[in-house]
C-alpha positions in Angstrom: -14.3 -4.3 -4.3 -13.0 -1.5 -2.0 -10.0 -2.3 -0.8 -7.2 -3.3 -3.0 -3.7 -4.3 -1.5 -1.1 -4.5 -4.1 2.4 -5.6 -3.3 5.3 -7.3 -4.6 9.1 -7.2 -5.7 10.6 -3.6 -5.9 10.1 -2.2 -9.6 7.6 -4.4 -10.3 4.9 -1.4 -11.2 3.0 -1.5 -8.0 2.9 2.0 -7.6 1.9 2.6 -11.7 -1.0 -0.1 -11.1 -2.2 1.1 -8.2 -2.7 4.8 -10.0 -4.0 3.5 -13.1 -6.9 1.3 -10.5 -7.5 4.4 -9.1 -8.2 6.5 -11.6 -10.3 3.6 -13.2 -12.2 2.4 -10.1 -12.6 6.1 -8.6 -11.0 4.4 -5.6 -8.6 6.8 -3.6 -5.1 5.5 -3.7 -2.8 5.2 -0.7 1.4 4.9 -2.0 3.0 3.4 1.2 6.3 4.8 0.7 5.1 8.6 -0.1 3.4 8.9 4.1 6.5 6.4 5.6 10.1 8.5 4.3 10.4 11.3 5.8 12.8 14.0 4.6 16.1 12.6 4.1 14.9 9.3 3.5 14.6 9.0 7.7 11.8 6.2 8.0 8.5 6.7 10.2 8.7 5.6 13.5 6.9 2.1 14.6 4.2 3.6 16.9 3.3 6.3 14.6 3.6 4.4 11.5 1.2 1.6 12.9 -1.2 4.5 13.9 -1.2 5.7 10.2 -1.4 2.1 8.5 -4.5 1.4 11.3 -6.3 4.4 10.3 -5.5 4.4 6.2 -6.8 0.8 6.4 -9.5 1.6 8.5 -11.3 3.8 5.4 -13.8 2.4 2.6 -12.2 2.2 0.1 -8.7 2.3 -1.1 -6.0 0.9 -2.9 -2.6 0.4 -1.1 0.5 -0.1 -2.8 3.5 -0.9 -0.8 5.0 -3.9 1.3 5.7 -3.2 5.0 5.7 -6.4 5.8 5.9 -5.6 9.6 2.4 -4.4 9.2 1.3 -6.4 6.4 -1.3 -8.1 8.6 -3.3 -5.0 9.3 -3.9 -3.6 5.8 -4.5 -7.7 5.0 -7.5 -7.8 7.3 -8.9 -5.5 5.4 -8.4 -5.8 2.4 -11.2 -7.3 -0.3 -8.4 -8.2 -2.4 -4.8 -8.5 -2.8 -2.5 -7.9 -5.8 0.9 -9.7 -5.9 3.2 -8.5 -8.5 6.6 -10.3 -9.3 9.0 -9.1 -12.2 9.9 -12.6 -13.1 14.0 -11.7 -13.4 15.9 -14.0 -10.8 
């Protein structure tokens, strides 16, 4: 495996799995929400963003933590594999 997507519920240690992958894989890791926020929480814009998720999925290996559902389908086609994580509170 190469590419691991992991996504799933806010808090639910996507972000803590995806390190602890990384580190134990030697896979370069990829946090979603560190490359979309801007300062003062101002969120990417579209065009730019998909240019980014395009070329971050593009690489040979990664692992990608984050949802983005908008562009969900582009880190999905490549992806080898894909992580859901849930907290199970309701």
């Amino acid at each position: 495996m190469n590419r691991i997507l992991i996504i799933g519920s806010a808090g639910s240690g996507k972000s803590t799995l995806s390190r602890q992958l990384g580190e134990s894989l030697r896979l370069p890791v990829v946090h979603l929400d560190r490359y979309y926020w801007k300062p003062n929480r101002i969120p990417t814009p579209n065009e730019e963003w998909d240019q980014f998720v395009i070329e971050a999925s593009n690489q040979e290996q990664w692992i990608m933590d984050g949802n983005y559902t908008r562009t969900l389908d582009l880190r999905l086609r490549r992806a080898d594999a894909v992580l859901f994580l849930d907290t199970g509170f309701e």
